[in-house]
C-alpha positions as CSV (number, residue, x, y, z in Angstrom):
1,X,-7.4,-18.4,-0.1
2,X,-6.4,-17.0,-3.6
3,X,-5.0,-13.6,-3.9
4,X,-4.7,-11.4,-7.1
5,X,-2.5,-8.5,-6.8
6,X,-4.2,-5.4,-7.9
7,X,-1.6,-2.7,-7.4
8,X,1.6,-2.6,-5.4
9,X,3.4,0.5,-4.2
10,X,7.1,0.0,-5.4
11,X,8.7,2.9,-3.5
12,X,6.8,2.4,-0.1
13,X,9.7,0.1,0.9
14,X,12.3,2.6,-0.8
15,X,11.0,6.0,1.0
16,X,10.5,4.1,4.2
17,X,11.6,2.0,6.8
18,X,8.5,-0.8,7.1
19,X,9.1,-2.4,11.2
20,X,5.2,-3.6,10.6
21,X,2.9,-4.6,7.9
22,X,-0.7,-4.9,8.0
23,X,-4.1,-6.2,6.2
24,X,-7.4,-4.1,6.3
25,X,-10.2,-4.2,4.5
26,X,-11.6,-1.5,2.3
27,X,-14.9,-0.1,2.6
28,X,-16.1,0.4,-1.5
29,X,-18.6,1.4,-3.7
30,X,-19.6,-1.5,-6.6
31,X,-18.1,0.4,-9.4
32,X,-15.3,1.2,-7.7
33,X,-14.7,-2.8,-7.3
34,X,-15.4,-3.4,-11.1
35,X,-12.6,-0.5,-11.5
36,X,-10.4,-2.4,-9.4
37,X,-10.7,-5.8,-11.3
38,X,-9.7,-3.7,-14.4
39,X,-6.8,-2.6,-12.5
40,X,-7.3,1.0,-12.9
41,X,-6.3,2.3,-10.1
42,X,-3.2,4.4,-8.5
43,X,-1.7,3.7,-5.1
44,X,1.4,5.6,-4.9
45,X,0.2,9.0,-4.2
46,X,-2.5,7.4,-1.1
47,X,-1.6,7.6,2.3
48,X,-3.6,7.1,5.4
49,X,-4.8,9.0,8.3
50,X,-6.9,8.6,11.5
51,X,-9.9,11.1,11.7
52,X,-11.7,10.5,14.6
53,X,-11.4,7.3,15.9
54,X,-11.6,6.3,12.4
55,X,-8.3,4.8,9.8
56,X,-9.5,6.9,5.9
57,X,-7.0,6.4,3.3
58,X,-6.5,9.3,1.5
59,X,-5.4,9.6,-2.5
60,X,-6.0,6.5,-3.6
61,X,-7.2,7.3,-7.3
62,X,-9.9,4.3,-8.3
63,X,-10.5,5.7,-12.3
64,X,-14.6,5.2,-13.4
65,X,-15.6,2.0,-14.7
66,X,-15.3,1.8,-18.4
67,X,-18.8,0.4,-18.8
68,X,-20.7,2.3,-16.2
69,X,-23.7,4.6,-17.6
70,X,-23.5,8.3,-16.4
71,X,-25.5,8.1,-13.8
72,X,-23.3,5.8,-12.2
73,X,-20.2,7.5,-11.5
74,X,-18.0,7.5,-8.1
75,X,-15.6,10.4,-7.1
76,X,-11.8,9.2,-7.9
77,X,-10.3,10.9,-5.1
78,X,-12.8,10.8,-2.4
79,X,-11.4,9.3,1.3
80,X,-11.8,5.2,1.9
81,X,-12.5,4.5,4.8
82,X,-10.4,1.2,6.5
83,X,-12.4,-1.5,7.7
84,X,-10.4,-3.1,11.3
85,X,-11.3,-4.3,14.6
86,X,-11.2,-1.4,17.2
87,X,-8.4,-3.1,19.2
88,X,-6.5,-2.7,16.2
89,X,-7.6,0.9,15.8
90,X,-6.7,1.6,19.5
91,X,-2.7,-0.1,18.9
92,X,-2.5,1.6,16.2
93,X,-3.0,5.1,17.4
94,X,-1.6,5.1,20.4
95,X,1.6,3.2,18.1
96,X,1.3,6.1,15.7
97,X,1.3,9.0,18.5
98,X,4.2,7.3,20.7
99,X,6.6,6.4,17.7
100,X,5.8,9.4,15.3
101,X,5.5,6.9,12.6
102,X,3.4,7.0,9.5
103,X,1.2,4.3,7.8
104,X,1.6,3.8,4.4
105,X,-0.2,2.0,1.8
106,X,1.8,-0.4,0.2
107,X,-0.7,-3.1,-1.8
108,X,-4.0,-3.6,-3.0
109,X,-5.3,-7.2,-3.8
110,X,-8.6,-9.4,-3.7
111,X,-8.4,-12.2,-1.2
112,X,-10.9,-14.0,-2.1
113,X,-13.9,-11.8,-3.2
114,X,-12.6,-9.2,-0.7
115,X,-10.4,-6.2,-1.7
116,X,-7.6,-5.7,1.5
117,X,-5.1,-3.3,1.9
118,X,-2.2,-4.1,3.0
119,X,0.0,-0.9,4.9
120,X,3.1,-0.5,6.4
121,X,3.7,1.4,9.8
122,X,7.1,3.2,9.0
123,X,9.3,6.0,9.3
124,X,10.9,7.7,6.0
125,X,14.1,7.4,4.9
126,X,16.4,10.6,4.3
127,X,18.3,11.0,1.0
128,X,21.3,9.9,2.3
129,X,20.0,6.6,3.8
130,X,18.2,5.7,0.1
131,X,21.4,6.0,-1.4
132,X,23.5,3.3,1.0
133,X,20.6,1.2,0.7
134,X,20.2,1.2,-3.0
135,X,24.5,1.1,-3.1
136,X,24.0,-2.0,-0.7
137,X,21.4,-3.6,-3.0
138,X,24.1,-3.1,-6.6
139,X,26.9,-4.3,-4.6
140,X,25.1,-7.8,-3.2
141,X,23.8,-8.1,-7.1
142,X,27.1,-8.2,-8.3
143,X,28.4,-10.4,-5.6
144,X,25.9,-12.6,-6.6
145,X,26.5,-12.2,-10.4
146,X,30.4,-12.8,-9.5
147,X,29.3,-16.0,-8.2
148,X,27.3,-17.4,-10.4
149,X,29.6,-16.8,-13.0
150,X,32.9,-18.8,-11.2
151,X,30.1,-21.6,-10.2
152,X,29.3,-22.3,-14.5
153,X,32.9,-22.3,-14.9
């Protein structure tokens, strides 16, 4: 199966602590999908919501096609709805409701000739949790560095 990253959302696994990731499918319009293979799009601003008994991700900015006539031309904004099985649905509401946890959009890609989404279920970080974990992160770089550097001598 080949996979082409579209867009990834860098500061999903900053702003949050991911326990779960998952794959959905993405219910689109054609233009939309010769936006996406253009890259055009913006995922950082998306999240996603159940309305209903329904998964929508909300945000996600797809921009026009570059080629497409007037007559031709999708909302940017509007909802997507997320294509899974209703088992899946069901888990991940009743997840949601118990663990007051959010799902957050975190990549788009074509797998295939299919465009998933690929979310996190997560709770955010605070402030002061970032900051260890980026601290963390520049301290095991220069461990590293340190290392490298008595291994060349």
């Amino acid at each position: 199966m080949a996979v082409k990253m579209i867009v990834t959302n860098k500061t999903a696994r900053r702003d949050y602590d991911i326990t779960e990731t998952f794959e959905a499918g993405i219910m689109l319009r054609g233009s939309e999908v010769k936006s996406l293979r253009e890259s055009k799009v913006q995922i950082s601003d998306a999240y996603i919501r159940f309305e209903g008994n329904q998964l929508w991700v909300v945000g996600l900015h797809i921009s026009a096609y570059s080629r497409a006539g007037t007559h031709v031309k999708h909302d940017s904004e509007r909802k997507r709805k997320l294509l899974l099985h209703r088992y899946e649905l069901d888990r991940l509401l009743s997840k949601t409701n118990q663990e007051q946890a959010q799902l957050i959009p975190m990549a788009l890609y074509f797998k295939d000739s299919h465009v998933k989404l690929e979310f996190g279920f997560g709770k955010g970080r605070r402030t002061v949790d970032k900051r260890q974990m980026i601290a963390k992160r520049d301290a095991d770089r220069e461990a590293r560095r340190e290392l490298s550097d008595r291994q060349r001598r």
